[in-house]
C-alpha positions as CSV (number, residue, x, y, z in Angstrom):
1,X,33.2,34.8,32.0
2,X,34.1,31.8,33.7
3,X,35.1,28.3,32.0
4,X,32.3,26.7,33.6
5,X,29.8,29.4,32.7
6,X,31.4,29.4,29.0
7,X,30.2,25.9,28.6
8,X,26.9,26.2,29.8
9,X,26.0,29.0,27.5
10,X,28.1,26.9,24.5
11,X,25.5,24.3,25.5
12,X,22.5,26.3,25.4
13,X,22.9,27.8,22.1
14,X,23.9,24.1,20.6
15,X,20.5,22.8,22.0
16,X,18.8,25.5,21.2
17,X,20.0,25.2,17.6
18,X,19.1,21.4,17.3
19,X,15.6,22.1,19.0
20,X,15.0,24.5,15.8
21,X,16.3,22.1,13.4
22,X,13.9,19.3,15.1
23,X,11.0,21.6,14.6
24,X,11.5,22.7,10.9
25,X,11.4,19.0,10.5
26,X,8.4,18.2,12.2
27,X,6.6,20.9,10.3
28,X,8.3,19.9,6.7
29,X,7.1,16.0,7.3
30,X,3.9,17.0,9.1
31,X,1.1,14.6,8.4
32,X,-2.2,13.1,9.9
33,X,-4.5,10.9,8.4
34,X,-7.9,9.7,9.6
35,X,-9.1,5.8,8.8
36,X,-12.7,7.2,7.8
37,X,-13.9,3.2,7.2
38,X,-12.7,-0.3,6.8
39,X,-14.3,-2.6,4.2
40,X,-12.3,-5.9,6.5
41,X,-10.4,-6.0,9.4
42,X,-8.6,-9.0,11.1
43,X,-5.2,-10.0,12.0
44,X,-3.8,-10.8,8.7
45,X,-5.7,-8.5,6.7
46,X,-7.3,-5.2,6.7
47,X,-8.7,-2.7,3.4
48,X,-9.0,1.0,4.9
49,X,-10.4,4.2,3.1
50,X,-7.9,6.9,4.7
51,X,-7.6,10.8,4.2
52,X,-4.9,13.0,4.8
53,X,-5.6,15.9,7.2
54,X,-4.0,19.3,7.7
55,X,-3.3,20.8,10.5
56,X,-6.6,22.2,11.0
57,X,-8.2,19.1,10.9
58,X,-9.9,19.1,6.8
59,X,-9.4,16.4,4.4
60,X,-6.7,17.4,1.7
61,X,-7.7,17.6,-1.7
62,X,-5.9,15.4,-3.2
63,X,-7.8,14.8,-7.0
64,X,-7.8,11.0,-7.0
65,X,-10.2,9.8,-9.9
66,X,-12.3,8.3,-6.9
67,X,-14.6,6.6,-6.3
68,X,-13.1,3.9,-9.7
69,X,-15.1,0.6,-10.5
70,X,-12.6,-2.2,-11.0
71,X,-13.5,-5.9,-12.2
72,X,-12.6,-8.8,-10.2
73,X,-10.7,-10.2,-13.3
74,X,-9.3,-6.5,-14.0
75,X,-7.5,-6.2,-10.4
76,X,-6.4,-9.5,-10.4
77,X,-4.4,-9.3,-13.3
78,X,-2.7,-5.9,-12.6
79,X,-1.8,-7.1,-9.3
80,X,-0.7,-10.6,-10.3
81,X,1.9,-8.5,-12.3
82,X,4.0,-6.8,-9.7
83,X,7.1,-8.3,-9.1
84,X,9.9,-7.1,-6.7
85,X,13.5,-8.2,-6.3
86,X,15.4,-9.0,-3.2
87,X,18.6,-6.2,-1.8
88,X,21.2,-6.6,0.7
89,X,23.4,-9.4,1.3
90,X,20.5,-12.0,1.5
91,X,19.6,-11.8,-2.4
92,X,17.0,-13.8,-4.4
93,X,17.5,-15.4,-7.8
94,X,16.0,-12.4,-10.1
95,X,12.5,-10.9,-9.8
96,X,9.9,-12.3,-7.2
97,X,6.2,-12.5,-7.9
98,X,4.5,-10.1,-4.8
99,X,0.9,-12.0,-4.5
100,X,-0.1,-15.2,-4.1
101,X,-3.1,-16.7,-6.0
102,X,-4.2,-17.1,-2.4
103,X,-3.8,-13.6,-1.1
104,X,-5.4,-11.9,-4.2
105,X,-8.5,-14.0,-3.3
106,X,-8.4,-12.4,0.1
107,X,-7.9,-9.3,-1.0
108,X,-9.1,-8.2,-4.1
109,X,-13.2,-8.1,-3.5
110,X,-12.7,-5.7,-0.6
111,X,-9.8,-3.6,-2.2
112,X,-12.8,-2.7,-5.3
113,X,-15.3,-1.9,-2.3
114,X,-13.0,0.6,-0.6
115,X,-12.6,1.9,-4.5
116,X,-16.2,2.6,-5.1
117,X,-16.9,3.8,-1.7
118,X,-13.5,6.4,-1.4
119,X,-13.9,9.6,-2.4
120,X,-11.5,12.2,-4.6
121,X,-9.2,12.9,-1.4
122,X,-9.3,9.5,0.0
123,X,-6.6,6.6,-0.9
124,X,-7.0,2.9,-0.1
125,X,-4.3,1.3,2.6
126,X,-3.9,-2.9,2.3
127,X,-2.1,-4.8,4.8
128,X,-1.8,-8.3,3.8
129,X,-0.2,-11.4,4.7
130,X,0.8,-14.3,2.9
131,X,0.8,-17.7,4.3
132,X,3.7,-19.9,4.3
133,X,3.4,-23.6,5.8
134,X,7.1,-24.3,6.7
135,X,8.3,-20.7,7.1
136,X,7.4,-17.6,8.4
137,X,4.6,-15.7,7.6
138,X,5.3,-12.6,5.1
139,X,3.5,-9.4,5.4
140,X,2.9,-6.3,2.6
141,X,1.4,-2.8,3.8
142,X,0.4,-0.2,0.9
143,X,-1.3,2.9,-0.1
144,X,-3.7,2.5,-3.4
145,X,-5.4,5.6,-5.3
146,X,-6.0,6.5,-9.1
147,X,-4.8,9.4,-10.3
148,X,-6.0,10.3,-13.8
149,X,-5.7,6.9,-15.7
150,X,-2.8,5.7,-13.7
151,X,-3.4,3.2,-10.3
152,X,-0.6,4.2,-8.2
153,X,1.2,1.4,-5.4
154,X,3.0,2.9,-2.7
155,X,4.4,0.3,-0.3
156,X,6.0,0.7,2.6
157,X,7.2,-2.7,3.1
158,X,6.9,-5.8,1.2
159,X,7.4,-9.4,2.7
160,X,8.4,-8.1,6.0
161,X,8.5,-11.2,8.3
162,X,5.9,-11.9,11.0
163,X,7.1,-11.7,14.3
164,X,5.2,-14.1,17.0
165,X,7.4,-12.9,19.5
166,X,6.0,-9.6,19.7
167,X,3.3,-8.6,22.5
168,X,1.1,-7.0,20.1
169,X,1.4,-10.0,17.5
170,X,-2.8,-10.7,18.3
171,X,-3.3,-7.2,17.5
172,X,-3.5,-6.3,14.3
173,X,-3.4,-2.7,14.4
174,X,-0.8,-3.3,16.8
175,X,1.4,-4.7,14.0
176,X,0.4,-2.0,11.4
177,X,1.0,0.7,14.2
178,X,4.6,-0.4,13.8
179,X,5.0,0.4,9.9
180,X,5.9,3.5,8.9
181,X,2.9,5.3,6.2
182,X,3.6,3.9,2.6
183,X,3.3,7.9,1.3
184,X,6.6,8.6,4.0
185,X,8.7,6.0,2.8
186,X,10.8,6.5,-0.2
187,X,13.0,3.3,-0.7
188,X,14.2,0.2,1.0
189,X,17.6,-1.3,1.6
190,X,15.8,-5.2,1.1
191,X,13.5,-4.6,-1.7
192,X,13.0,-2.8,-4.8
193,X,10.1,-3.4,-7.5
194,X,10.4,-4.1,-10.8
195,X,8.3,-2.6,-13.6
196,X,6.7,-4.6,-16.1
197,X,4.8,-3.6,-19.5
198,X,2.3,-0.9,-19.0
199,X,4.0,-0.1,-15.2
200,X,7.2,2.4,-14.3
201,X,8.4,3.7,-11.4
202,X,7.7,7.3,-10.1
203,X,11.1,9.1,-10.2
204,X,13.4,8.4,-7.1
205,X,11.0,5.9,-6.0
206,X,11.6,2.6,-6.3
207,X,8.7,1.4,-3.8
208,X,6.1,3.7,-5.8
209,X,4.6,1.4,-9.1
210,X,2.3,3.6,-11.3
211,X,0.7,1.2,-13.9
212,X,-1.4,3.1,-17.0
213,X,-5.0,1.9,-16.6
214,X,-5.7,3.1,-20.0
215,X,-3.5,-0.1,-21.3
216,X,-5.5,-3.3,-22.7
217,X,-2.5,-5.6,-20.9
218,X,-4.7,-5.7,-17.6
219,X,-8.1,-6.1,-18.8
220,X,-9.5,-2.3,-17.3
221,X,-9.1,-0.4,-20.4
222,X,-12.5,1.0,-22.0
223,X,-11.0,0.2,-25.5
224,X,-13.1,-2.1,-27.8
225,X,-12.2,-5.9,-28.1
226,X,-8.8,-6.8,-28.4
227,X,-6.7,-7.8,-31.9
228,X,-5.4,-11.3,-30.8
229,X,-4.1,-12.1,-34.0
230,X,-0.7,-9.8,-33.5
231,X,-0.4,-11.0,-30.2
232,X,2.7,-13.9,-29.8
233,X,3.3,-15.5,-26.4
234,X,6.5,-14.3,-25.9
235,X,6.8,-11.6,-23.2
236,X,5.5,-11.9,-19.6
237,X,2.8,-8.4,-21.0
238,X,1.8,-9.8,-24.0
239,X,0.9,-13.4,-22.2
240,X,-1.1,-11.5,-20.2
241,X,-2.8,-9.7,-23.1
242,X,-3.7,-12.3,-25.0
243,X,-5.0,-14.3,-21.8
244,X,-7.2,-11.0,-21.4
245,X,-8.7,-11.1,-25.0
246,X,-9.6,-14.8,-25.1
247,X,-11.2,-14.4,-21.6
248,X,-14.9,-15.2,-22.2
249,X,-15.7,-14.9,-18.7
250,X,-13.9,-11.6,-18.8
251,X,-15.1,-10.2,-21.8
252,X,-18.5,-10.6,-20.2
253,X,-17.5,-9.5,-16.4
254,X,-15.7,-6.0,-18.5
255,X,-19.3,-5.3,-20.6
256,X,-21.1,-5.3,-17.8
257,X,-18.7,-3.2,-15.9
258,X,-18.5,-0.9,-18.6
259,X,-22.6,-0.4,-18.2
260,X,-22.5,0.1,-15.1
261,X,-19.5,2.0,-14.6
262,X,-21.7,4.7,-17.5
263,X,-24.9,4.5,-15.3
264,X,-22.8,5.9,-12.5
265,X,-21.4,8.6,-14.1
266,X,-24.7,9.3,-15.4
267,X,-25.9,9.5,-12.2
268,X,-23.4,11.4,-10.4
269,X,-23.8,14.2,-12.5
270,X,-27.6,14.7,-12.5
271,X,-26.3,14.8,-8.7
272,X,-23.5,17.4,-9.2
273,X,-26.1,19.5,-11.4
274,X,-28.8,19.2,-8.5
275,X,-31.2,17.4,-10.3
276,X,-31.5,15.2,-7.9
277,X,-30.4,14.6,-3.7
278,X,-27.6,13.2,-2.2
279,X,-30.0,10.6,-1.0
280,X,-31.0,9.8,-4.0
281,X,-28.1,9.3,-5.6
282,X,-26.5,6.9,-2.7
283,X,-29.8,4.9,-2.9
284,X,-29.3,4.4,-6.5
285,X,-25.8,4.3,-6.2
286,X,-26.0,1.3,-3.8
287,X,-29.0,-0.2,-6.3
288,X,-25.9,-0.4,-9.0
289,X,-23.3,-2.0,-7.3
290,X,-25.5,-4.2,-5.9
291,X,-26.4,-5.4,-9.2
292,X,-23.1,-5.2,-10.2
């Protein structure tokens, strides 16, 4: 065998090798996902019910504790708590609030729809922006879904800047196109979030908050009314607690979410037992939330 043939079959069998490798890869990270219905869509903001496919084309079961009925004052505090902190050699000073009182406006009433509309094997994506006047504007992109009595907050990146240079920039789903799916990405070298009370990270995630909906610190628990008497103002939790129990408007907002919230399990289990049609039960469904 020659030199020259020698190196061509060396070649072959090195390409060959990092073709297989390439394709054990692409079948270990395989994953398709289908945007079954927006709740908004514009180019700062979108709310999207997604579900993972396989490779024959079926939702994955997934067992999220969809469809959940949040409160506006509920989702508002357990977001207002997030907080990141800057990595790399640009740093901040400590931990960051993520939202803006602004953004959670935006954001929040169409973030519950795509809750009570999503079904067990569906999660919630958000992309959001947040409006600065003299710099930049910043942008988030996440995946939402309750497992159990935990609200899980994948991101995939958090504050990334807005870039008016790029062609797509007026497209909005050109700009998300260009992040990477919150479920792939495991950490970031310019961000890392920071757990509060009732929140920790899942393990070897550091861009993955879980926060314990069974809590009373974010005003979603089904407990009874709060003790305020043991509650100081001293930590960043229990200011939020104690702002949750002396919330009239709250208190009222969570008892009639609580009734409401009962009516539709009520109802989806005279549906599960047959009792009544799938018609039925979206008509009524509807009825509820509409009253809600």
């Amino acid at each position: 065998m020659s030199i020259k043939q020698f190196a061509c079959l060396k070649f072959a069998i090195l390409f060959l090798m990092v073709f297989s490798v390439v394709g054990c890869l692409v079948n270990k990270t395989y994953r398709k996902s289908n945007i079954v219905g927006a709740v908004i869509q514009d180019q700062e903001t979108s709310v999207e019910i997604r579900e993972e496919l396989d490779k024959g084309g079926n939702a994955v079961k997934k067992d999220f504790n969809h469809p959940y009925y949040f409160t506006e004052s509920g989702l508002i505090n357990i977001l207002s708590s997030v907080y990141y902190k800057q990595k790399g050699w640009i740093k901040g000073k400590g931990r960051r609030k993520l939202f803006r009182y602004e953004e959670l406006q935006k954001i929040v009433p169409p973030i519950i729809d795509a809750f009570s509309m999503a079904t067990d094997s569906q999660d919630v994506l958000v992309f959001s922006t947040s409006y600065k006047i003299l710099l930049s504007d910043r942008q988030s992109y996440f995946s939402m879904f309750v497992l159990g009595n935990e609200l899980h907050i994948v991101f995939s990146t958090i504050k990334s800047k807005k870039s008016y240079t790029d062609a797509r920039a007026a497209d909005r789903r050109g700009n998300m196109n260009k992040l990477k799916d919150p479920l792939d990405v495991k950490r970031s070298s310019f961000w890392a979030l920071i757990p509060t009370g009732g929140q920790r990270l899942a393990k070897g995630r550091p861009n993955w908050l879980i926060i314990d909906l069974s809590s009373d610190l974010f005003g979603v628990a089904s407990s009874a009314d709060f003790n305020t008497d043991s509650v100081s103002a001293g930590s960043g939790a229990m200011a939020i607690k104690k702002r949750v129990a002396t919330d009239k408007r709250f208190a009222e907002e969570k008892k009639k979410y609580q009734d409401v919230r009962g009516k539709l399990r009520e109802l989806k289990d005279l549906r599960d037992e047959g009792l009544i049609s799938e018609e039925d039960y979206e008509e009524k469904k509807r009825k509820f939330l509409n009253e809600f």
